[in-house]
C-alpha positions, -999 to 999 in steps of 0.1 A, spaced: -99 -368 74 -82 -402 81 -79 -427 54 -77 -457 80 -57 -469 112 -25 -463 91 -32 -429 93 -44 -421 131 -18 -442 143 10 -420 124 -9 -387 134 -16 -400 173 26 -408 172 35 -376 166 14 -361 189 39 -371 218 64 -341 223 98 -345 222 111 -346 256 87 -370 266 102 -394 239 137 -387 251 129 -387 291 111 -424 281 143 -438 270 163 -417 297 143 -439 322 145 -474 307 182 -466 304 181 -461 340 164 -491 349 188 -512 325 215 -494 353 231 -484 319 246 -449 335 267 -435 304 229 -440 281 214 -422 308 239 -394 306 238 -385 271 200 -389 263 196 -366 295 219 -340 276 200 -345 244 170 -332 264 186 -306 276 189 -297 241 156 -302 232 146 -281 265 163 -251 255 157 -252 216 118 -256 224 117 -231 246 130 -206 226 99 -203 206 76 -207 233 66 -201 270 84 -219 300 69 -253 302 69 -258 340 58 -296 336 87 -299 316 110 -283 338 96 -311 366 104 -335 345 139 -330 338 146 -321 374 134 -350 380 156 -371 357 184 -350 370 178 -365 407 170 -402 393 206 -400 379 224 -386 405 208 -416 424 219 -441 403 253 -427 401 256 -433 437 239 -467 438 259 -478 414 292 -465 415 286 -449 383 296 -478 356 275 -494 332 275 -531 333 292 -554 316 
């Protein structure tokens, strides 16, 4: 089935859903303080949310998980005044 590492590597990375890429970045953009990154990859997954959940179920993991990332920002809105550093 596999013709070497190449290929279980490729087949092992897309195995990771979407919102769980997007949600990884939305939190090292959040630990980098950088407020406006955090913003606009959290609206890209609420994109992602509701164009994957049109086809399928609710997800209620993935509901956590953006609720979640809803609060962190909030937070870091009001620890940091909202501004990205310099």
């Amino acid at each position: 089935m596999f013709d070497g590492l190449d290929d279980l590597v490729r087949v092992r990375h897309y195995d990771n859903r979407l919102i769980d890429t997007i949600l990884a970045a939305f939190h090292q953009a959040c630990d980098q303080k950088r407020t406006q990154a955090a913003e606009q990859l959290l609206a890209v997954a609420m994109v992602a949310v509701r164009n994957f959940s049109t086809d399928r179920p609710p997800d209620r993991r993935q509901d956590e998980s953006v609720t979640a990332a809803h609060l962190r920002l909030c937070a870091l809105r009001q620890s940091d005044g909202g501004t990205d550093p310099a």
